[in-house]
C-alpha positions as CSV (number, residue, x, y, z in Angstrom):
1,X,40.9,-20.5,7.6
2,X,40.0,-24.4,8.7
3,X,40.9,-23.1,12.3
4,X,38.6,-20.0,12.3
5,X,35.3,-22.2,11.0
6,X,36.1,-24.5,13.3
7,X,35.9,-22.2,16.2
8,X,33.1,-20.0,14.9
9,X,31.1,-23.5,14.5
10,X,31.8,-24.2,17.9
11,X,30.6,-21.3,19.0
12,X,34.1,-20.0,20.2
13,X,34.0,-17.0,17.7
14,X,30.9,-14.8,17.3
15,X,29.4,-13.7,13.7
16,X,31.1,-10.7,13.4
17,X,34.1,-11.6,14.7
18,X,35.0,-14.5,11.9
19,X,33.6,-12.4,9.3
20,X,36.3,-9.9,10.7
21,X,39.0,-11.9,10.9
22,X,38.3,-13.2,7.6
23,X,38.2,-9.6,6.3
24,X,41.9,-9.5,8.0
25,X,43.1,-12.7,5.5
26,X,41.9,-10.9,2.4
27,X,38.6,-11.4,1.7
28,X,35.8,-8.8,0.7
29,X,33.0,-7.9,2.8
30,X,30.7,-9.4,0.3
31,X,32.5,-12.9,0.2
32,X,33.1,-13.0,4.2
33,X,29.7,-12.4,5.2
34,X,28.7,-15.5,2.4
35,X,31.0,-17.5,4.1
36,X,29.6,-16.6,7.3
37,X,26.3,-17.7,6.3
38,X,27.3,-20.9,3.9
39,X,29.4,-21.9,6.8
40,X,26.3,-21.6,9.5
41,X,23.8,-23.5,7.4
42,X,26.2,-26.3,6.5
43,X,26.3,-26.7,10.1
44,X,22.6,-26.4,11.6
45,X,20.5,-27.0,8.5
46,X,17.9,-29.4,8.2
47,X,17.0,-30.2,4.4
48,X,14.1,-32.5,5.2
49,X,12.6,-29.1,7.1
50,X,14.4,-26.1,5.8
51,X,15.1,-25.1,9.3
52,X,18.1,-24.6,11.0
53,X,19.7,-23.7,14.3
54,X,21.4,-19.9,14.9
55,X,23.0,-18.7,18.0
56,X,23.2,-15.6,18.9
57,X,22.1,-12.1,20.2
58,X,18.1,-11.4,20.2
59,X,18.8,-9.5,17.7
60,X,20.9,-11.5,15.3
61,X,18.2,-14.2,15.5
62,X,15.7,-11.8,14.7
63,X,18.0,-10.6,11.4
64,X,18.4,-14.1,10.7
65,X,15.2,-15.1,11.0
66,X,14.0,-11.6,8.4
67,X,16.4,-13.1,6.2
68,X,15.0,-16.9,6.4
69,X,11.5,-15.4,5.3
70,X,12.9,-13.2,2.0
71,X,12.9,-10.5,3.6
72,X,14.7,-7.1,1.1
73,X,14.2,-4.2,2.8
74,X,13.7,-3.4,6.3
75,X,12.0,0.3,6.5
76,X,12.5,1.7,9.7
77,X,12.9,4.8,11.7
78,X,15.4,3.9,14.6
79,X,15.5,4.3,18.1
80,X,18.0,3.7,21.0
81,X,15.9,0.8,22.2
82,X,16.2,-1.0,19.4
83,X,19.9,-1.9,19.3
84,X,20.5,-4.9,19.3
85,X,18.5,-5.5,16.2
86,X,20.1,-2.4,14.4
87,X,23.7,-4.1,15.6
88,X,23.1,-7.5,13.5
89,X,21.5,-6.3,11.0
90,X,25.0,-4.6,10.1
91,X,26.9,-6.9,6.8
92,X,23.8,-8.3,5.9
93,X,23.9,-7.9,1.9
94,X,20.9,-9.9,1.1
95,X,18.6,-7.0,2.9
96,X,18.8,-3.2,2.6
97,X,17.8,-0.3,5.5
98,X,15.0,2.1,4.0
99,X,15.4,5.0,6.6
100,X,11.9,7.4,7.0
101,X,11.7,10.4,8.8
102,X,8.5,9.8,10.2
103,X,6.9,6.8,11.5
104,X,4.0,7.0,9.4
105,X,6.3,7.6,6.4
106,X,7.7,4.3,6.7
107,X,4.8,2.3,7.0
108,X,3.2,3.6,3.7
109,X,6.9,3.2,2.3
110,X,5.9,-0.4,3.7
111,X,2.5,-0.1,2.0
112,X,3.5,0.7,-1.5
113,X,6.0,-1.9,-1.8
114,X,3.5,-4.2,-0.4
115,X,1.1,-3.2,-3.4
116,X,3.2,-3.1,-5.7
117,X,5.5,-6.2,-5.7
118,X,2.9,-8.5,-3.9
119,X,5.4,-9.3,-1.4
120,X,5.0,-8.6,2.7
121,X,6.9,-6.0,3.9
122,X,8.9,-5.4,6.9
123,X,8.6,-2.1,9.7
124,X,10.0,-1.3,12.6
125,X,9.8,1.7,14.8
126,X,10.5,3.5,17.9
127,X,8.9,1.8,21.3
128,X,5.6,3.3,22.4
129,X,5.8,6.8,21.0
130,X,6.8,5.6,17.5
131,X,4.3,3.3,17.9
132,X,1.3,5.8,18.3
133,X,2.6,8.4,15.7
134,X,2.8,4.9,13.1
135,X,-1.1,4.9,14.0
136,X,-2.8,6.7,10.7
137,X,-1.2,5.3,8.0
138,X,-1.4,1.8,9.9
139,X,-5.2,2.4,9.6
140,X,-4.7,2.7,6.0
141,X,-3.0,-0.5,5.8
142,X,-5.6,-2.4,7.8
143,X,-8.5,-1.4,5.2
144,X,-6.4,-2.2,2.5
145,X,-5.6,-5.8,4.1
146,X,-2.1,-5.1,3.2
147,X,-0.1,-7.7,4.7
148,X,2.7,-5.5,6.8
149,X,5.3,-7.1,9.8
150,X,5.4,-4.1,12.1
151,X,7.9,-4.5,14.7
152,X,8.6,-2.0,17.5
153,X,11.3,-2.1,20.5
154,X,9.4,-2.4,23.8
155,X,10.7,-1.0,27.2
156,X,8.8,-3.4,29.6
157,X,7.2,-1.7,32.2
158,X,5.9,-5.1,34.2
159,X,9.8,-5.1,35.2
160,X,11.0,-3.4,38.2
161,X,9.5,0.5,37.8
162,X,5.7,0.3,35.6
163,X,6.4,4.4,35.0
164,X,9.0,4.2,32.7
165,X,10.0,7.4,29.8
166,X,9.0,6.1,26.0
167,X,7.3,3.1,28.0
168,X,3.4,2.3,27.7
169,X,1.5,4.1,30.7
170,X,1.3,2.3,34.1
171,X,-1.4,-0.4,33.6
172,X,-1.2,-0.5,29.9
173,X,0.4,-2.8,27.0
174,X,2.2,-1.1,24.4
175,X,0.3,-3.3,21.9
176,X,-3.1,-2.3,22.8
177,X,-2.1,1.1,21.3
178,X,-2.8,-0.1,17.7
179,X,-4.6,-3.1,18.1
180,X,-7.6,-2.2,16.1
181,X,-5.4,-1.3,13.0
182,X,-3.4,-5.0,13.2
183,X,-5.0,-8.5,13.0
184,X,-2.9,-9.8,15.6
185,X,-1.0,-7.7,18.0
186,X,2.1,-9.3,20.5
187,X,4.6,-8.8,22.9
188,X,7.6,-10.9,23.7
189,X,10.2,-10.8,26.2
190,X,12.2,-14.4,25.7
191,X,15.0,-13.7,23.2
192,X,14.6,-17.6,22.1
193,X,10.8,-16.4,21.1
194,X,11.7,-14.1,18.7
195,X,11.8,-16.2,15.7
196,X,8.7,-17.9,16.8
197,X,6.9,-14.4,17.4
198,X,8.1,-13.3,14.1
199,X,7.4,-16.6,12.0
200,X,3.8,-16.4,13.2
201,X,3.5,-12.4,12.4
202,X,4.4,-13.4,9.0
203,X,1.9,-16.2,8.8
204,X,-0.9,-13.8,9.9
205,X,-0.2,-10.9,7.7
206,X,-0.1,-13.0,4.6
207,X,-3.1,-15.2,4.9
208,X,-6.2,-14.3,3.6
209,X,-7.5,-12.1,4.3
210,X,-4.4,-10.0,4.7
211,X,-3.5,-7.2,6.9
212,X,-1.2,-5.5,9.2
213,X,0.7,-7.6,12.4
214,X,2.4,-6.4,15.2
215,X,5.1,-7.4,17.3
216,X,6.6,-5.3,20.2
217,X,9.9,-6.8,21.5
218,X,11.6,-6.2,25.0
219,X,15.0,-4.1,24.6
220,X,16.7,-6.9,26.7
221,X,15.5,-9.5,24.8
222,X,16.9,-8.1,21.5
223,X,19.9,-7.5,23.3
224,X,20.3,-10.8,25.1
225,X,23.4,-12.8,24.3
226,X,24.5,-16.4,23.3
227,X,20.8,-17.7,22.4
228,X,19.7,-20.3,20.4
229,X,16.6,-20.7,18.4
230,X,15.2,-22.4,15.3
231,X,15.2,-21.0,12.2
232,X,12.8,-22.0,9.6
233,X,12.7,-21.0,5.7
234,X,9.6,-18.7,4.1
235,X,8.0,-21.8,3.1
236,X,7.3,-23.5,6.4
237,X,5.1,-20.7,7.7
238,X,3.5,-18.8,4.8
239,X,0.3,-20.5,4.0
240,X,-0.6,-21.0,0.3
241,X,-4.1,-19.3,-1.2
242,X,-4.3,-21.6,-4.4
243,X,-8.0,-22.4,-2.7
244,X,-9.9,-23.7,-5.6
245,X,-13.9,-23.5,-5.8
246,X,-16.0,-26.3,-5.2
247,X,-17.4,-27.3,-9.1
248,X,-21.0,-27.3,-7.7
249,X,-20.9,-23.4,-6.4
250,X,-19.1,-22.6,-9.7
251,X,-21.8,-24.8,-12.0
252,X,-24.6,-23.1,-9.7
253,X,-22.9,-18.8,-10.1
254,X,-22.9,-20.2,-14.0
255,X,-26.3,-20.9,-14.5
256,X,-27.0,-17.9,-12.7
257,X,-24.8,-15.8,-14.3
258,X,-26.1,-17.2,-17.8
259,X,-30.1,-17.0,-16.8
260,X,-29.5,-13.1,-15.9
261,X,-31.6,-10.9,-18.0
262,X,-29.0,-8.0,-16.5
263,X,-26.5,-9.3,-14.1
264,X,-23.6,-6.9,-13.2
265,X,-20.2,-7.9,-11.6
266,X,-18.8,-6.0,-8.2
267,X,-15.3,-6.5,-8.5
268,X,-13.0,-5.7,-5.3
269,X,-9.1,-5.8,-4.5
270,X,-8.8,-9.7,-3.7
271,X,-8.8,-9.9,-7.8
272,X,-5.5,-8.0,-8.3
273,X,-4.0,-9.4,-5.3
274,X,-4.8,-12.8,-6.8
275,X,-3.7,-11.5,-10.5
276,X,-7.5,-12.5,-11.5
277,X,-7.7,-9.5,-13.8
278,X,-7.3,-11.3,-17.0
279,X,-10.3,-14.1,-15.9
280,X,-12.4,-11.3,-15.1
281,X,-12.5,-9.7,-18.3
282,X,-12.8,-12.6,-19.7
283,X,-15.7,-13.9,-18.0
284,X,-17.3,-10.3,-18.2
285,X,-16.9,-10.6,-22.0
286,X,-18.2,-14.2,-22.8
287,X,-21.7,-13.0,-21.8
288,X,-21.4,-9.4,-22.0
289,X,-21.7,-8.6,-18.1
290,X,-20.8,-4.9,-17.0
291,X,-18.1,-4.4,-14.0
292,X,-18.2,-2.4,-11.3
293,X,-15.4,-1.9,-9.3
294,X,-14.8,-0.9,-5.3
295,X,-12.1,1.4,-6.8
296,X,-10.0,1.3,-3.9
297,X,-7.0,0.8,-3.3
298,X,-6.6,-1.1,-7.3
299,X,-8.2,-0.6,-10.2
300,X,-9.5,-4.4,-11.1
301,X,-10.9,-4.0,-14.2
302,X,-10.1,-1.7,-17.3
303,X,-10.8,2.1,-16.7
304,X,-11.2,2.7,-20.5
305,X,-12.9,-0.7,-21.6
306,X,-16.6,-0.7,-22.8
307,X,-18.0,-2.4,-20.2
308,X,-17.0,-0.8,-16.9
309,X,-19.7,0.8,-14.9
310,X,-17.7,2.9,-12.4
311,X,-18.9,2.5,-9.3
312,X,-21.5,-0.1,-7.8
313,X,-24.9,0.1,-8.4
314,X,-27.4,-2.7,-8.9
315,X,-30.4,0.0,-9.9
316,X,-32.3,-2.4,-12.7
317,X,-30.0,-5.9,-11.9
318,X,-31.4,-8.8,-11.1
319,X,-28.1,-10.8,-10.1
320,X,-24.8,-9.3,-8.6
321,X,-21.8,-11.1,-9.2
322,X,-19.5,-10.2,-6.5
323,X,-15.4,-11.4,-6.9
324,X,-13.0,-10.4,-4.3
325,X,-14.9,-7.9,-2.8
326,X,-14.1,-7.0,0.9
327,X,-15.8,-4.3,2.6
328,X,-19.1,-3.1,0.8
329,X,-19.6,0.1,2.9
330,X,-18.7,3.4,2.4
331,X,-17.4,4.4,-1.1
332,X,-17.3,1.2,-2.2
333,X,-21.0,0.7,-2.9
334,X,-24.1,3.0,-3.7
335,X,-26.9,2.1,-1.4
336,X,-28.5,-1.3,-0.8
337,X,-29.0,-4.2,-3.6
338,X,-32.1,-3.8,-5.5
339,X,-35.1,-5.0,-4.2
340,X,-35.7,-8.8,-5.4
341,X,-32.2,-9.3,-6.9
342,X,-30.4,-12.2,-6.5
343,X,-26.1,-12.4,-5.4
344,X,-23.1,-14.9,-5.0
345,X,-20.2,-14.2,-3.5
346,X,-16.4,-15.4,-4.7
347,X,-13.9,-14.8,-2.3
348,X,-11.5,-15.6,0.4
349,X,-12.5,-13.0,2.8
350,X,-15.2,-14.9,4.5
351,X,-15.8,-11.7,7.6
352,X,-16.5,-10.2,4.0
353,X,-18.4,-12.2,2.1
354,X,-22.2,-11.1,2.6
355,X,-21.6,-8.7,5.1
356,X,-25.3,-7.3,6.4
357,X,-26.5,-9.0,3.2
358,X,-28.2,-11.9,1.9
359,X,-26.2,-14.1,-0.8
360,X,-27.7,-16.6,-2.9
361,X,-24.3,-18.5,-2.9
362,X,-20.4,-18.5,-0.9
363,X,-17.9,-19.3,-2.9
364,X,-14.6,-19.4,-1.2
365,X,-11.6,-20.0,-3.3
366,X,-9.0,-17.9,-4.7
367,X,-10.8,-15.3,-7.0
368,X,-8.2,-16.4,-9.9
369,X,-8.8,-20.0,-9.7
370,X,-12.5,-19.5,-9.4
371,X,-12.9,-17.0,-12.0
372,X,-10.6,-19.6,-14.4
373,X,-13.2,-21.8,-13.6
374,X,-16.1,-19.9,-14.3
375,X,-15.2,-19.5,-17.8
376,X,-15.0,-22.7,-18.6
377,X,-18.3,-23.4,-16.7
378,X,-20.1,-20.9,-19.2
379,X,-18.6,-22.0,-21.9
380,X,-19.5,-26.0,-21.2
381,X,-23.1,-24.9,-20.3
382,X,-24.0,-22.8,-23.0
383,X,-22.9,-22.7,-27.0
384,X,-21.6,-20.3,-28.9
385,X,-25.5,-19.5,-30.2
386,X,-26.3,-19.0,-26.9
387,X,-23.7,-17.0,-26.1
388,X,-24.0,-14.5,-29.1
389,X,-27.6,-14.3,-28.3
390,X,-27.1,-13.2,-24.5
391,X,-24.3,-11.0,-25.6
392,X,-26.6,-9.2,-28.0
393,X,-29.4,-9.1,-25.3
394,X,-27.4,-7.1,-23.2
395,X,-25.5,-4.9,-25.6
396,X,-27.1,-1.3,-24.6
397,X,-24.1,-1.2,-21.6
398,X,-21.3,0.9,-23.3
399,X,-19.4,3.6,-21.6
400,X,-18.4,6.6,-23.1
401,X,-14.9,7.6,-22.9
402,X,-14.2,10.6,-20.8
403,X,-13.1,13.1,-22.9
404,X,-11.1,16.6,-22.5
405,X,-13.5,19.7,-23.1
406,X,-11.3,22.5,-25.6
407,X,-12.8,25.1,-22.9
408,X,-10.3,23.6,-20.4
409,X,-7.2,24.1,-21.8
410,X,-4.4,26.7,-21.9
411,X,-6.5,28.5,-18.7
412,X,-4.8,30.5,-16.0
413,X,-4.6,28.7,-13.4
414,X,-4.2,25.6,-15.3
415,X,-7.9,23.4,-15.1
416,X,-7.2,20.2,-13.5
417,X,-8.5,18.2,-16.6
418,X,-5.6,19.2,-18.5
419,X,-3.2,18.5,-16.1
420,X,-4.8,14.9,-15.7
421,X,-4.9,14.6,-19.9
422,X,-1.3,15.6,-20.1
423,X,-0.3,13.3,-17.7
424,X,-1.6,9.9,-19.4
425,X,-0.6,10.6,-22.6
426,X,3.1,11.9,-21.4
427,X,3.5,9.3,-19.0
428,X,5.1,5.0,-20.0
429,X,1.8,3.3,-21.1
430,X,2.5,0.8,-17.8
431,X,3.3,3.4,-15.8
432,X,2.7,3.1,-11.9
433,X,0.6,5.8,-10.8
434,X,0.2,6.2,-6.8
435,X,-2.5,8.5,-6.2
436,X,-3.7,10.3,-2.9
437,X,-5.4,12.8,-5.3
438,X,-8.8,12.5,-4.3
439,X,-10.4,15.5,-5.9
440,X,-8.1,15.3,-9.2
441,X,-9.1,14.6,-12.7
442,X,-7.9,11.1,-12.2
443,X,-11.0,9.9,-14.9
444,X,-8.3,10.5,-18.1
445,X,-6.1,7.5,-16.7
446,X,-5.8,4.1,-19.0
447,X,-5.2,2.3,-16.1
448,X,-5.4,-1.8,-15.8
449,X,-3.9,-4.8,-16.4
450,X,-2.9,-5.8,-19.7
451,X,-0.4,-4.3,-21.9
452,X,-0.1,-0.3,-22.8
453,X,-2.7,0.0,-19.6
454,X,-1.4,2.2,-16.4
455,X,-1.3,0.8,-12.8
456,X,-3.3,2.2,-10.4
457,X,-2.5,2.0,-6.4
458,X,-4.5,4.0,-3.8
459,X,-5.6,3.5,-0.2
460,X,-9.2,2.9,0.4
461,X,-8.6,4.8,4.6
462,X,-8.4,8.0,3.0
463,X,-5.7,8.7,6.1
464,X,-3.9,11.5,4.5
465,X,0.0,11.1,4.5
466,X,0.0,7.8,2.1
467,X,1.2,9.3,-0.9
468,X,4.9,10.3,-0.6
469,X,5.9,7.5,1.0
470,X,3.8,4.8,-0.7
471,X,5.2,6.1,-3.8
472,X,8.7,5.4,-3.0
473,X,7.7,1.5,-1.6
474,X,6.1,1.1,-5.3
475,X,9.5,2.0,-7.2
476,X,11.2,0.0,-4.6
477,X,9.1,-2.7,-5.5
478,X,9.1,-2.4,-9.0
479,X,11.9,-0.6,-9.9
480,X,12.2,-1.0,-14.2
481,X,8.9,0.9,-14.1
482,X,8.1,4.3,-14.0
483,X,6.4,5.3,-10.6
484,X,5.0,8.6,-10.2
485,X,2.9,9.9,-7.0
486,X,-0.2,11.9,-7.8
487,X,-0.6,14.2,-4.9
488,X,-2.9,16.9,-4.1
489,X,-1.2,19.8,-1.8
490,X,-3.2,19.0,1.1
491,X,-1.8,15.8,0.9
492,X,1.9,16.4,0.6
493,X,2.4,18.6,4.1
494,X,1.5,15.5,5.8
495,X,4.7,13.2,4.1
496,X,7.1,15.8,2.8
497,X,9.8,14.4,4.8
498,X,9.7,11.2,2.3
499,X,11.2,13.6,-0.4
500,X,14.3,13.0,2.0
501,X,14.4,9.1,1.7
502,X,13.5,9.5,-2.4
503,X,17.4,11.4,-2.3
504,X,18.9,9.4,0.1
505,X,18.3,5.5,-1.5
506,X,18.6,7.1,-5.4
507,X,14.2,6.3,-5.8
508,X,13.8,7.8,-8.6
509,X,10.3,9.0,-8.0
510,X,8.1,11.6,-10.0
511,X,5.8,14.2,-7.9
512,X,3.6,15.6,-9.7
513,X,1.5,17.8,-7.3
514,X,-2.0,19.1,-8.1
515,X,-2.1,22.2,-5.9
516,X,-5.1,24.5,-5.5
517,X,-4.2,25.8,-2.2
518,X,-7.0,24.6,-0.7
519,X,-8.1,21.3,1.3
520,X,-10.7,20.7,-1.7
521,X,-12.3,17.7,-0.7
522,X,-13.5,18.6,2.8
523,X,-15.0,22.1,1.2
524,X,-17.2,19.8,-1.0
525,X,-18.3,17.9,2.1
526,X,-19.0,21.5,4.0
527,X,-21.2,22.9,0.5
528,X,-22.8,20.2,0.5
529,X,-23.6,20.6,3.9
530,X,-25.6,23.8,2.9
531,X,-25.1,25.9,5.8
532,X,-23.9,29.0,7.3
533,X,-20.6,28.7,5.3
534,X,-22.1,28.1,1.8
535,X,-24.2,31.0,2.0
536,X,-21.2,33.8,3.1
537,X,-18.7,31.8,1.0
538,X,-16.2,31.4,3.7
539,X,-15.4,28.3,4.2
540,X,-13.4,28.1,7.6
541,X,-10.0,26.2,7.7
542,X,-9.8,25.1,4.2
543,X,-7.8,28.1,2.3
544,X,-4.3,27.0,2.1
545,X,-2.5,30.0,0.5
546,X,-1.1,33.4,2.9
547,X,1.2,32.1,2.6
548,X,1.6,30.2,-0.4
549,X,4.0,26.7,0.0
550,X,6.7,26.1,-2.6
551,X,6.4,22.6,-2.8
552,X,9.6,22.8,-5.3
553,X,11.8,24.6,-2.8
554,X,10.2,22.1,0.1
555,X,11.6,19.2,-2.2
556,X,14.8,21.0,-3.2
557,X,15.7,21.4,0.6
558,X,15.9,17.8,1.2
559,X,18.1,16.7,-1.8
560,X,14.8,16.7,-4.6
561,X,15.1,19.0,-7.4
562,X,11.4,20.5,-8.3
563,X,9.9,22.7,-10.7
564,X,6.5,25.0,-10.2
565,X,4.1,25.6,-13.3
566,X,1.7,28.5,-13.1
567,X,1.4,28.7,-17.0
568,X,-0.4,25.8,-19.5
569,X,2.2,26.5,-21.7
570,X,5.0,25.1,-19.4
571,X,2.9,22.1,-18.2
572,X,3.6,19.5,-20.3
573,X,7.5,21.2,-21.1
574,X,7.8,20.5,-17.3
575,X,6.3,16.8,-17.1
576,X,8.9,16.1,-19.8
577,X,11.6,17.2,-18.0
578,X,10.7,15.4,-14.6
579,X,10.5,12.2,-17.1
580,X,14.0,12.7,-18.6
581,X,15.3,13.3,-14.8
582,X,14.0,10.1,-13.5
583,X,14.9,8.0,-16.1
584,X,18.4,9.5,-15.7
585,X,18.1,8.2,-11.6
586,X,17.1,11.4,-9.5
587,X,13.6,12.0,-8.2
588,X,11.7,15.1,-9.3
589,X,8.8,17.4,-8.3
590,X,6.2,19.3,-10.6
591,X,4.0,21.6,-8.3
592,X,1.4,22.7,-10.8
593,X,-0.9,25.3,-9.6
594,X,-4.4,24.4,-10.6
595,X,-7.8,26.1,-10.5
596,X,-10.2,25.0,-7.8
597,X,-13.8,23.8,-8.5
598,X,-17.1,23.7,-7.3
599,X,-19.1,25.7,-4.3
600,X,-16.7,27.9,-2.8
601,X,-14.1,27.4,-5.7
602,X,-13.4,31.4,-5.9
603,X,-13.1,31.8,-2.2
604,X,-9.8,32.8,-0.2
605,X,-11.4,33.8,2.9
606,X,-9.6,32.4,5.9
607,X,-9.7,34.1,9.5
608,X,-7.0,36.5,9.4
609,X,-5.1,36.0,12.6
610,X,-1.8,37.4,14.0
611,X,-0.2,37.0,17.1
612,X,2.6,39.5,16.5
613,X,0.2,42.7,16.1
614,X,-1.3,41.6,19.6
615,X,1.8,41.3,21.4
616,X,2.4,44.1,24.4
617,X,5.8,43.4,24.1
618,X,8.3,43.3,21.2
619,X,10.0,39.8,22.3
């Protein structure tokens, strides 16, 4: 034994060859590869740094370096040219492969994970082809600041021939493909760079304001041998956001917040990535504020509590209050402040903060820590007289419940309102729910923060193909909670190879699919359109049925077991049953079939096409 250290510490006996030989004396797997590793850092560690010195393949120091910065899982789908990283990352028990089917799969595996356990998650996939076909759910991820390592082999075509199969075109870098979806995009070709290259990746996903990295890596350098490198622990690179505010800004967003006559709160993600959802509510209930919320991709205040407002408006507010909140466009805001009202801004976002807006005051500190403060600022400025008095000023805010109409249920097809009723009071009051619904009766979820309250995780990019896979990430992430993907049919054709990964790991996912045959979102943006297509009730491209999918057999065929409802009487029979078979350890599908709404609702129509009946020929 004393011998075989000896020689592996000198560099006489590669990784895999002690660990085998030590397999060959009698030891586990397990206990070789510990040895392996206690042995290594005994020799190159530095305590006063946490950093060590590795030799090895490109590869290995890659692996070794994933490891040094807590990496768990490593979703990927492989290619040839990335070798010599899929070599070392063989015996490694501390991480485990998440296989995908699909590049895009694997990065909203990534996602969800992400979301869900607050930790940055690890990608890698196939060279330049892989690379592009990773593209739309890596736009997800960049509007969602969701701090992904995306890693990619690289076949270098600045080296001998610049035309090269699977390599980027002559001219061209491979990392220009996605660099509008990353922060920072890179390319490196020196083995002994990797850690660096990877370190820094790291460093940029995970600083505020998060989002994406990528890091293409030559095949020869991954495969380079005997090379040495630094290797540095997680907490030498990953910058802390524990930013408090300055006590003036928060004195100053006090005073406002307490002079008001109807101020309003615009809440955004940073608050649930920051775990500030408890301070909000707090603050929003000292002085009776209402909350809006940029609904995507968290739900950072209380669906069901009395003062949530839904989605932004300032219509009769004379100060906005915004926490957190990134990008105000798009769905995330309705219209333009109101004339003459006054805003501050709390955040850590500062391309964010203000935007094409005027603020009266930048705050930027960690929404948590600021909000924390903000409280106590209130409640130092003002008494508990005061308090009462402003609370009763502004006490005409509450918000009805949403509530299921009798007319809705036991209908054939089933209304979506009862599926979305059943589903919150069958599933775990802290159930996950990861939605890529977006025309669902989502409004009977309880979902929050605080105990008996659902968790809600979306993408604001509206890419479709998040859901499958974003839903396995989650249960990865969290796995002692009950995870279930809320998927319209649409939806599910552009993932259903993640079913496959669901069987293969043992992710004990629940699918529960709202399907109304029919892309129902983009036939509400046509309606409303009010054109030639409204008025014949043919809506072209959007009927989903002739023929029909079986979403249930789709699952079955990759290892998924799957039910499909047509009746109200076997819906919630059904959602029980996909419960009782997750909480044993298997995923499980529920395709309900559900009534569609709105303009064009009863219409089928699709251009009836067949290539068969025009052939000349019977081949």
């Amino acid at each position: 034994m004393n011998e075989l250290v000896y020689r592996f510490l000198r560099n006489d006996l590669s990784r895999r060859g002690f660990i085998q030989a030590l397999t060959a004396l009698g030891l586990t797997g397990t206990i070789a590869e510990s040895t392996a590793n206690a042995a290594a850092a005994a020799a190159n560690a530095d305590p006063e740094t946490g950093s060590r010195t590795a030799t090895g393949t490109g590869g290995e120091l890659m692996v070794e370096q994933m490891e040094a910065a807590g990496v768990r899982f490593l979703f990927t789908n492989p290619g040839s040219f990335e070798v010599g990283l899929f070599d070392a990352f063989l015996d490694r028990p501390k991480m485990q492969l998440i296989m995908g089917l699909h590049e895009g799969i694997v990065i909203s595996m990534a996602d969800g994970y992400h979301k869900a356990s607050g930790e940055p998650a690890l990608v890698n996939v196939h060279v330049i082809a892989g690379t592009a076909q990773s593209a739309g759910q890596l736009y997800n991820s960049s509007r969602d600041g969701s701090a992904l390592i995306v890693t990619a082999g690289l076949l270098d075509n600045e080296m001998q021939d610049d035309n090269l199969l699977l390599a980027a075109r002559p001219g061209f870098d491979q990392k220009d493909v996605n660099r509008q979806f990353t922060k920072m995009s890179w390319e490196t070709r020196d083995p002994e760079s990797i850690p660096v290259m990877l370190r820094r990746a790291f460093k940029v996903a995970t600083t505020a304001p998060g989002g994406p990295t990528y890091l293409a890596l030559a095949n020869h350098a991954l495969e380079a041998r005997g090379v040495s490198a630094a290797i540095h622990d997680r907490p030498s690179f990953i910058i802390p956001d524990d930013i408090p505010a300055r006590t003036e800004d928060i004195e100053a967003v006090a005073r406002m917040l307490i002079e008001a006559e109807a101020p309003i709160l615009h809440v955004g993600d940073e608050v649930s990535k920051a775990g500030a959802q408890q301070a909000v509510l707090e603050l929003a209930e000292l002085l009776h504020v209402p909350v809006a919320d940029a609904n995507w991709p968290f739900h950072n205040f209380p669906r069901m509590h009395s003062l949530f407002a839904g989605g932004y408006n300032s219509r009769g507010r004379d100060f906005v209050l915004r926490i957190g909140v990134g990008d105000i466009g798009g769905t995330a805001a309705a219209g333009p402040d109101a004339e003459g009202s006054r805003s501050a801004w709390i955040g850590l976002n500062t391309g964010a903060i203000g935007g094409d807006r005027p603020f009266g005051r930048a705050v930027v500190a960690n929404t948590k820590l600021a909000a924390e403060a903000l409280v106590e600022a209130v409640e130092s400025l003002t008494t508990d007289d005061r308090r009462k008095k402003i609370r009763s000023s502004r006490a005409d805010s509450a918000r009805r419940q949403p509530q299921l109409d009798q007319a809705n249920v036991g209908r054939s097809p089933i209304h979506a309102d009862e599926l979305g009723h059943v589903l919150e009071t069958e599933l775990d009051p802290d159930a996950i729910i990861v939605s890529e619904n977006l025309s669902g009766s989502n409004q009977f979820f309880s979902t929050g923060h605080r105990d008996g309250e659902k968790t809600w995780l979306a993408t604001s990019g509206a890419g479709l193909g998040w859901g499958v896979g974003a839903a396995t990430g989650a249960k990865l992430g969290q796995p002692d909670r009950q995870v279930v993907c809320n998927i319209g049919d649409g939806s599910v054709m552009y993932s259903a190879a993640g079913f496959w990964s669901q069987a293969r790991y043992g992710v004990p996912v629940l699918t529960v699919v709202t399907n109304n045959r029919n892309y129902q979102t983009v036939r509400f943006a046509y309606a409303r359109y009010d054109g030639r297509m409204k008025a014949a009730n043919r809506y072209t491209g959007m009927h989903l049925g002739d023929p029909d999918i079986d979403f249930a057999a789709l699952a079955r065929s990759q290892g998924v077991d799957g039910v499909t409802v047509e009746s109200a009487a076997d819906l919630r029979p059904a959602i029980r049953r996909g419960i009782e078979v997750t909480r044993g350890g298997e995923p499980f599908l529920v395709d309900v079939v559900v009534d569609r709404k709105g303009d064009g609702g009863d219409s089928t129509w699709h251009q009836e096409f067949s290539l068969a009946d025009q052939r000349t020929k019977a081949v």
